[in-house]
Gaussian input, Z-matrix of N, CA and C with variables (Angstrom, degrees):
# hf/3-21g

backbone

0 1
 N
 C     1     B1
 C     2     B2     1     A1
 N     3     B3     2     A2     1     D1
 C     4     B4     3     A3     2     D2
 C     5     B5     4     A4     3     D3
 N     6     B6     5     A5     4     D4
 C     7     B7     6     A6     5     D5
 C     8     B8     7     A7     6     D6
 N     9     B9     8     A8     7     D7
 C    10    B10     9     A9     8     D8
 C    11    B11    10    A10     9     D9
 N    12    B12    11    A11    10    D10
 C    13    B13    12    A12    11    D11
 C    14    B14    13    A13    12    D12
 N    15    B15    14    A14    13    D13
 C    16    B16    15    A15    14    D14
 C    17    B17    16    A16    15    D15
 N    18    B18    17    A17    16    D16
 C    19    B19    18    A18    17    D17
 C    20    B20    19    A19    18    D18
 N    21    B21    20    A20    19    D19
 C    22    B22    21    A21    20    D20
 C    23    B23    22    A22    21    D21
 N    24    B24    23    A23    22    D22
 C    25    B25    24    A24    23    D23
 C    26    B26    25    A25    24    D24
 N    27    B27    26    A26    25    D25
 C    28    B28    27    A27    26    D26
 C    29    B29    28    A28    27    D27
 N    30    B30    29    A29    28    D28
 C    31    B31    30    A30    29    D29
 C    32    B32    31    A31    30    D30
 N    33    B33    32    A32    31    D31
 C    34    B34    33    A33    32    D32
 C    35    B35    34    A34    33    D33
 N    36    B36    35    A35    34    D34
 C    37    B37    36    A36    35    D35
 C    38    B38    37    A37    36    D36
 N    39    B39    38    A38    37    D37
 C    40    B40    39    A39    38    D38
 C    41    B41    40    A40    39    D39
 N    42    B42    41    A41    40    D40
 C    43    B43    42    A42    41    D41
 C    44    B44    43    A43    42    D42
 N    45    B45    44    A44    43    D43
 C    46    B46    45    A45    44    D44
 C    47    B47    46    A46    45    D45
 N    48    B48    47    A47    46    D46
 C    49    B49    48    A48    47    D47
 C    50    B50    49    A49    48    D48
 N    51    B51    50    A50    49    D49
 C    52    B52    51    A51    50    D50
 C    53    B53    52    A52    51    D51
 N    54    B54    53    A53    52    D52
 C    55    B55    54    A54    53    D53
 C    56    B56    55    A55    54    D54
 N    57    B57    56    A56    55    D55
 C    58    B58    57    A57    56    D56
 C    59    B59    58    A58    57    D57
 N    60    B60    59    A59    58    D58
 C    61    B61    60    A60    59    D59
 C    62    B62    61    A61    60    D60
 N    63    B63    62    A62    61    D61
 C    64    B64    63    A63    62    D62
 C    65    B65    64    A64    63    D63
 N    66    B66    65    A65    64    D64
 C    67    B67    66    A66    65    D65
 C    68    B68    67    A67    66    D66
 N    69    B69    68    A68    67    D67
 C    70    B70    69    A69    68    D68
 C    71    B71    70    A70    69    D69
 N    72    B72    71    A71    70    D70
 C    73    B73    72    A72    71    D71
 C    74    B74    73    A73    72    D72
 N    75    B75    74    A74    73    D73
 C    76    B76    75    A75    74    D74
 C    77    B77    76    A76    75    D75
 N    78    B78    77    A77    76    D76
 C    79    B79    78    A78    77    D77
 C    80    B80    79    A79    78    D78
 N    81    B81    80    A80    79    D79
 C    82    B82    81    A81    80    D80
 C    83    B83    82    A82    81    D81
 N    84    B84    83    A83    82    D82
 C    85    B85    84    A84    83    D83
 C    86    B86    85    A85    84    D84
 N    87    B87    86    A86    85    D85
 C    88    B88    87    A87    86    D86
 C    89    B89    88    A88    87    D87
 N    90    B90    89    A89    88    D88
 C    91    B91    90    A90    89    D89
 C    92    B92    91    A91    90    D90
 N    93    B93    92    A92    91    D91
 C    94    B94    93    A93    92    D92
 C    95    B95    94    A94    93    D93
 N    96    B96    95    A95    94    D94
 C    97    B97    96    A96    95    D95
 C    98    B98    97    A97    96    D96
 N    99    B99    98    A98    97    D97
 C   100   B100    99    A99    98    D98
 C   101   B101   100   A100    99    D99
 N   102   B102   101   A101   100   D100
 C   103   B103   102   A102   101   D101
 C   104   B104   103   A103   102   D102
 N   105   B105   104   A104   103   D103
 C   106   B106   105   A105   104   D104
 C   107   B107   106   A106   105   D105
 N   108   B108   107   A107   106   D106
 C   109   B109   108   A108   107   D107
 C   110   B110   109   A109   108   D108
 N   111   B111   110   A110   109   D109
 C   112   B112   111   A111   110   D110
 C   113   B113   112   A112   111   D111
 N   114   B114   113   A113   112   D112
 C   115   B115   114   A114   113   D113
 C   116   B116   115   A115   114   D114
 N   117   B117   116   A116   115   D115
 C   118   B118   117   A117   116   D116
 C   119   B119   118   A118   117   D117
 N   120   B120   119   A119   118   D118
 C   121   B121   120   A120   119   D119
 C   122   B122   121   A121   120   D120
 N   123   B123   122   A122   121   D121
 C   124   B124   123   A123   122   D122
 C   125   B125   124   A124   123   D123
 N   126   B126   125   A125   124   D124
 C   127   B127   126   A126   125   D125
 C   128   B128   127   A127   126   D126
 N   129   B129   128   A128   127   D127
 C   130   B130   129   A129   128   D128
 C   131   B131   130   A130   129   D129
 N   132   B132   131   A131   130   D130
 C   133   B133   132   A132   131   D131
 C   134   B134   133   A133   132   D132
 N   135   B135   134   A134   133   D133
 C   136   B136   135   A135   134   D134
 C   137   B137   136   A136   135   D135
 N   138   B138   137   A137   136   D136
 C   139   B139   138   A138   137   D137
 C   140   B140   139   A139   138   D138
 N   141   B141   140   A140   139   D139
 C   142   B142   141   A141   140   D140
 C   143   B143   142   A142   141   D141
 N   144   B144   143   A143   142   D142
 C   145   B145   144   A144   143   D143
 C   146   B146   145   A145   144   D144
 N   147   B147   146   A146   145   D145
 C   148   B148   147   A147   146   D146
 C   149   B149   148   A148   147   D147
 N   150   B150   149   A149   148   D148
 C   151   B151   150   A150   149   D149
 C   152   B152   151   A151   150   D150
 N   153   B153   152   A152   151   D151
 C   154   B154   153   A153   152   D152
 C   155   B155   154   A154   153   D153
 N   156   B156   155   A155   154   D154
 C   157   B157   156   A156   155   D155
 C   158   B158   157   A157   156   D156
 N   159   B159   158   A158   157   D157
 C   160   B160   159   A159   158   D158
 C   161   B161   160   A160   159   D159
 N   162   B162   161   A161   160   D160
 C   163   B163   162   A162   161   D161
 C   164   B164   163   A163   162   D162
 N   165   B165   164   A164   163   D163
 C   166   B166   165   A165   164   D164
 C   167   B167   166   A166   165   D165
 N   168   B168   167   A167   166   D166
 C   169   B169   168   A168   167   D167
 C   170   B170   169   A169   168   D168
 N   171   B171   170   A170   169   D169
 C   172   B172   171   A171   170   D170
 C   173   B173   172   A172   171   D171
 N   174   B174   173   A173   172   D172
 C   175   B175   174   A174   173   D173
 C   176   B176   175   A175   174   D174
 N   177   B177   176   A176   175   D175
 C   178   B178   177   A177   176   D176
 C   179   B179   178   A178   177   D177
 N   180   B180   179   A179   178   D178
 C   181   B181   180   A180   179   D179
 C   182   B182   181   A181   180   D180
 N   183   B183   182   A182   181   D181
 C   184   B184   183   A183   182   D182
 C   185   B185   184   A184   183   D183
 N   186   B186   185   A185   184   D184
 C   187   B187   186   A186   185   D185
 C   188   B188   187   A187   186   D186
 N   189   B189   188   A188   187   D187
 C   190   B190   189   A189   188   D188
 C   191   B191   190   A190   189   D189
 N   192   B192   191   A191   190   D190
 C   193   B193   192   A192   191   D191
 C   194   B194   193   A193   192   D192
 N   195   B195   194   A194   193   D193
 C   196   B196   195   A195   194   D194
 C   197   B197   196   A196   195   D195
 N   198   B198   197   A197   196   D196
 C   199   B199   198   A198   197   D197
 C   200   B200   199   A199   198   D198
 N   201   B201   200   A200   199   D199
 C   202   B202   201   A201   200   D200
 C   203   B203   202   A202   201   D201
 N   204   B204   203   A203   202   D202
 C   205   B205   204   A204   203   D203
 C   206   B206   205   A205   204   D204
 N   207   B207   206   A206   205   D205
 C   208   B208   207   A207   206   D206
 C   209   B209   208   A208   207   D207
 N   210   B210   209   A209   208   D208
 C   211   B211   210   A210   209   D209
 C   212   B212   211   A211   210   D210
 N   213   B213   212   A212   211   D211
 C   214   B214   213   A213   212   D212
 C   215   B215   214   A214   213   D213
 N   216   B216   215   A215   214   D214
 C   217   B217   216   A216   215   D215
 C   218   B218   217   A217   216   D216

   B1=1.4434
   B2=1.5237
   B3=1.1158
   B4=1.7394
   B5=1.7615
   B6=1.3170
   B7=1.6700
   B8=2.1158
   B9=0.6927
   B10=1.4056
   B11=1.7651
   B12=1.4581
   B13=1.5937
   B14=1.5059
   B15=1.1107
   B16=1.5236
   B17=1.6650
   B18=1.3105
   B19=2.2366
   B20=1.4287
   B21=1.7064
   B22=1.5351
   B23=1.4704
   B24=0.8102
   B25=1.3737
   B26=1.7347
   B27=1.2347
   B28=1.4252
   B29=1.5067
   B30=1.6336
   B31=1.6824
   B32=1.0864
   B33=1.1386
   B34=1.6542
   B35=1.9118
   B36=1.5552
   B37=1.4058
   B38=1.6200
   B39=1.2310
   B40=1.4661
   B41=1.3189
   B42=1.8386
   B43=1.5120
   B44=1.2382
   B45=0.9859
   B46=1.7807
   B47=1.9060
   B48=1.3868
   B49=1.6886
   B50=1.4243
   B51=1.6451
   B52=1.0301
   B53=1.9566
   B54=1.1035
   B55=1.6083
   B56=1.5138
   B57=1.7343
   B58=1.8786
   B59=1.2929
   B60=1.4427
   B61=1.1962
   B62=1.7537
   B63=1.5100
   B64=1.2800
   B65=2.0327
   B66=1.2834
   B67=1.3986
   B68=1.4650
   B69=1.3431
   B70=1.8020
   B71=1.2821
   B72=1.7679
   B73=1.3534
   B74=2.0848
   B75=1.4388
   B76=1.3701
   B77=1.3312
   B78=1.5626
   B79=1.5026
   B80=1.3186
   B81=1.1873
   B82=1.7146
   B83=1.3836
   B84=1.3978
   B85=1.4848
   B86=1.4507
   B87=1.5328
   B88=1.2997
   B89=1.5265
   B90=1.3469
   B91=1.6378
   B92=1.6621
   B93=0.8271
   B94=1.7497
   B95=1.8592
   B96=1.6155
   B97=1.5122
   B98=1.5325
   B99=1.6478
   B100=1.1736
   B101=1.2306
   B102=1.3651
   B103=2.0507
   B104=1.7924
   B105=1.7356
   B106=1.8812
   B107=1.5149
   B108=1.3383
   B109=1.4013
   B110=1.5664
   B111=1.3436
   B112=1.1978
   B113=1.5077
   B114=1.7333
   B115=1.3179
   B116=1.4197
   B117=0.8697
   B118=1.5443
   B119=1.8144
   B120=1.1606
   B121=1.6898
   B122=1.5656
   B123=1.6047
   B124=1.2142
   B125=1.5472
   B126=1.0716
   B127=1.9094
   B128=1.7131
   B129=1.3458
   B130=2.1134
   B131=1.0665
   B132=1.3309
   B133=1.4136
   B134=0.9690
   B135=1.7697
   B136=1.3329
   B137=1.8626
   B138=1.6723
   B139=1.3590
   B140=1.6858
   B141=1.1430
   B142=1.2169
   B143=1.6040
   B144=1.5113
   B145=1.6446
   B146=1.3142
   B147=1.4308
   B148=1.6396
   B149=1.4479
   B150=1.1475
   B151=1.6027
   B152=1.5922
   B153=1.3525
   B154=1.3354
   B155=1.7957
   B156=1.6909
   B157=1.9654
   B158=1.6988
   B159=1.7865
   B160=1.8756
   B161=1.8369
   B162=1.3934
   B163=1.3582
   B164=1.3497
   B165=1.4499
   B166=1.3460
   B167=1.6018
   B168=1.2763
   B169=1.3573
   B170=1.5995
   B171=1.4347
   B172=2.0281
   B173=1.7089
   B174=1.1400
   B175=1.9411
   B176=1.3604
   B177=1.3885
   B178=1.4060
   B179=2.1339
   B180=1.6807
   B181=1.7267
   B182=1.8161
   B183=2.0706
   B184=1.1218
   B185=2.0476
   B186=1.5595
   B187=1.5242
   B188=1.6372
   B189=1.4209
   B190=1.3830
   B191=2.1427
   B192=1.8856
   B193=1.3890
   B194=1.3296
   B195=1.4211
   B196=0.9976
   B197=1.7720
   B198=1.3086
   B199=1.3679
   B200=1.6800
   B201=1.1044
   B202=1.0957
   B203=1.6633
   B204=1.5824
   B205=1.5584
   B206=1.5509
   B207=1.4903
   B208=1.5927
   B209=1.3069
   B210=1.4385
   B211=1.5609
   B212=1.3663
   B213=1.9994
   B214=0.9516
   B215=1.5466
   B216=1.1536
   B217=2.1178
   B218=1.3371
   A1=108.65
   A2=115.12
   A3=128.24
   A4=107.13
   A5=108.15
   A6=117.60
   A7=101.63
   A8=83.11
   A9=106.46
   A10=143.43
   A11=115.35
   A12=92.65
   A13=104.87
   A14=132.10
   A15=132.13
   A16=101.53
   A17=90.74
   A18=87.70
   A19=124.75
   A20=98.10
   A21=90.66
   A22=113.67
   A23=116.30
   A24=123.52
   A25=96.92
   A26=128.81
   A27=110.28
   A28=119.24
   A29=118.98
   A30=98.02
   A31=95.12
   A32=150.93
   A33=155.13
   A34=95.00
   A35=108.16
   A36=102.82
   A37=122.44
   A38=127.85
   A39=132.99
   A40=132.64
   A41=103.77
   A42=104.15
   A43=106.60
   A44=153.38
   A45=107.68
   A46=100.63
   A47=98.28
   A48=93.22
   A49=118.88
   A50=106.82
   A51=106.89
   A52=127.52
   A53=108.94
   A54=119.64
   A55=117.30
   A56=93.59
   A57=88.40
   A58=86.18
   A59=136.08
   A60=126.07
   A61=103.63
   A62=110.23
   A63=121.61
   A64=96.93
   A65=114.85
   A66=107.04
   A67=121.47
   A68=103.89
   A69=119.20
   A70=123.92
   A71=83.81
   A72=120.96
   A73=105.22
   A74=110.38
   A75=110.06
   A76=119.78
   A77=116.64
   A78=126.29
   A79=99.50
   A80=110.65
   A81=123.14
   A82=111.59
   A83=139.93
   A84=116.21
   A85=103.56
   A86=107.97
   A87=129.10
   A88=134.08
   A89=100.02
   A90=100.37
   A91=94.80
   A92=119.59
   A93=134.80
   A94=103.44
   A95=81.30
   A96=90.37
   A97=92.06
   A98=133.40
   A99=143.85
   A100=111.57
   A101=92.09
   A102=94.44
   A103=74.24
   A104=83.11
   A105=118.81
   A106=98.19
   A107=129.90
   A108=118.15
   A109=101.04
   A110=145.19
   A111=151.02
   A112=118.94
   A113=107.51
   A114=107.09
   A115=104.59
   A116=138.44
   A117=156.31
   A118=125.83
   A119=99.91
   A120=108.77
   A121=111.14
   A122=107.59
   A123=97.46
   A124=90.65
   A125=101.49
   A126=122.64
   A127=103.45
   A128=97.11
   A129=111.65
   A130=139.40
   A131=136.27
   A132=112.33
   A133=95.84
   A134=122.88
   A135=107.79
   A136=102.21
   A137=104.47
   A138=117.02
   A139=120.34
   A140=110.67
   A141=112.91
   A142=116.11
   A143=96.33
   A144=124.17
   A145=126.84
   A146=123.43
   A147=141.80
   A148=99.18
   A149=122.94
   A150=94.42
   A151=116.87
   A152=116.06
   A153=127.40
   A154=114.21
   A155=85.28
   A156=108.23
   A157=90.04
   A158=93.96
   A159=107.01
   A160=91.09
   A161=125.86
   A162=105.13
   A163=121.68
   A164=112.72
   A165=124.76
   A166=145.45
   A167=89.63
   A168=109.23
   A169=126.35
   A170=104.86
   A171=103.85
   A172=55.42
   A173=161.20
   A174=142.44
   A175=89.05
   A176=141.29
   A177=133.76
   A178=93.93
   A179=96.22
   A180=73.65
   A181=124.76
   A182=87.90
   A183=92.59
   A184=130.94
   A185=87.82
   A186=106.07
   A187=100.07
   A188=111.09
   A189=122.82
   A190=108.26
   A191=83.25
   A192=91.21
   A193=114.74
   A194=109.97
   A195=106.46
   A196=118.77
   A197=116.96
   A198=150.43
   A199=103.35
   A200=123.54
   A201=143.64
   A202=102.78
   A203=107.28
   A204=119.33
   A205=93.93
   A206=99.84
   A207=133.44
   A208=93.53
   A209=124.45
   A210=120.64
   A211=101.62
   A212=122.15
   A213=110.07
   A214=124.78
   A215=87.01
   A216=104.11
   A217=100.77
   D1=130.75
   D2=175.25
   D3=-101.94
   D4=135.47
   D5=162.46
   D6=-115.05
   D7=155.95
   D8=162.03
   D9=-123.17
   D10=97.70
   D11=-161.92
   D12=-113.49
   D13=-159.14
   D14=-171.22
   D15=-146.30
   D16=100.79
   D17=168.67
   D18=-81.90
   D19=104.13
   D20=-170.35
   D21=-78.21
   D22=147.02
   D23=169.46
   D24=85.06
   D25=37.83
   D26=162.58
   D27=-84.93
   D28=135.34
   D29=-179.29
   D30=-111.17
   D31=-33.75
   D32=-91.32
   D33=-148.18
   D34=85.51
   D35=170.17
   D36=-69.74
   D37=3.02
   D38=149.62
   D39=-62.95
   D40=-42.33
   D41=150.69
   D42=-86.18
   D43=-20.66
   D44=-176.74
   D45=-63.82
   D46=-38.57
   D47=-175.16
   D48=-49.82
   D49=-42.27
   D50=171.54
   D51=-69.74
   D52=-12.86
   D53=169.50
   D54=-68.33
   D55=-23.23
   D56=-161.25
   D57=-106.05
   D58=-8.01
   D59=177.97
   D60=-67.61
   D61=-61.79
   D62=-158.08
   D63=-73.23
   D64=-24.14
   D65=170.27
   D66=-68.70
   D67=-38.18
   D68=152.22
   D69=4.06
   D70=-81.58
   D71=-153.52
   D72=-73.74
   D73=-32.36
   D74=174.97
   D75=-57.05
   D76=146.88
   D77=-175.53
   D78=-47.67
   D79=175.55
   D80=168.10
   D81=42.94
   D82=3.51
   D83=156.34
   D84=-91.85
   D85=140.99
   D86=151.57
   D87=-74.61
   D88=-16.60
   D89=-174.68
   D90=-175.26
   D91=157.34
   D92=157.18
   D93=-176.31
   D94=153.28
   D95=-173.28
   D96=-133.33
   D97=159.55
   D98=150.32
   D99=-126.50
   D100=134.98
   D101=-161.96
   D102=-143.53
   D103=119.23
   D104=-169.78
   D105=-80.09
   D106=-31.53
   D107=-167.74
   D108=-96.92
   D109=10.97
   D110=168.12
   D111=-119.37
   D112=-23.45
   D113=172.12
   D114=82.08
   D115=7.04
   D116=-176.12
   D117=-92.31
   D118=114.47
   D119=172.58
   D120=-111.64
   D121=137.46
   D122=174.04
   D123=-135.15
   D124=153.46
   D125=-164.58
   D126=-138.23
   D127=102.33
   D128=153.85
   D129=-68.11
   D130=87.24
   D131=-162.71
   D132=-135.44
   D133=163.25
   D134=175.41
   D135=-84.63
   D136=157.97
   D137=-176.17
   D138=-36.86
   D139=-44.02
   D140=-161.69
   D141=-74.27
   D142=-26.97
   D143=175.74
   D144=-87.90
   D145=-10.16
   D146=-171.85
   D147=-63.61
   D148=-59.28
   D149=-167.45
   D150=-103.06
   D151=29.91
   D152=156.60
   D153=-78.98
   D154=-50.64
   D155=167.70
   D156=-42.76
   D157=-95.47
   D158=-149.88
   D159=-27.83
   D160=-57.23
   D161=-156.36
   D162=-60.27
   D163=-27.09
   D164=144.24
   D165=-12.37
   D166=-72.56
   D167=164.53
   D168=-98.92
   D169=30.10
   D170=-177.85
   D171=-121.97
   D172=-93.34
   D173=-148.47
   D174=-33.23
   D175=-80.87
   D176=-134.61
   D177=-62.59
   D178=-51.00
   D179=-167.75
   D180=-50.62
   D181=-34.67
   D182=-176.61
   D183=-81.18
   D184=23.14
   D185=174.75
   D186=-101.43
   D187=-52.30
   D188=-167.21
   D189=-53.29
   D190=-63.82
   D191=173.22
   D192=-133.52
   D193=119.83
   D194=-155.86
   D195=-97.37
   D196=19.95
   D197=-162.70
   D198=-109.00
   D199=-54.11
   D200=-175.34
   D201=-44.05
   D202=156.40
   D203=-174.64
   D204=-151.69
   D205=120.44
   D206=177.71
   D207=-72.69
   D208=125.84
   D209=151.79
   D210=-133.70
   D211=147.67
   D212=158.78
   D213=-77.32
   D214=-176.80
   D215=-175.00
   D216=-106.21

């Protein structure tokens, strides 16, 4: 299963790299990408595990940057 969210307000293409690195690295994702010139996260997980992940990774952005606003797509 894929989500898609939108980081508003990201400026800093080092953190997003650094977001998708450390989102990576958490159990149960299969894939995520952050792509800095769209502002865009996309997160794999399997179904049953997705919103253990997303909550997961809205801490990491909101460690990385802590300004930033998660919206879905």
């Amino acid at each position: 299963m894929k989500k898609t969210f939108k980081l508003v307000g990201l400026d800093c293409a080092n953190c997003a790299a650094k977001i998708e690195n450390e989102i990576s690295d958490l159990p149960d994702v299969i894939s995520v990408t952050v792509n800095f010139m769209t502002t865009k996260m996309n997160i794999e997980a399997e179904r049953e595990k997705m919103e253990s992940v997303v909550e997961a990774a809205m801490k990491v952005v909101k460690n990385i940057e802590p300004d930033v606003k998660i919206e879905k797509v």
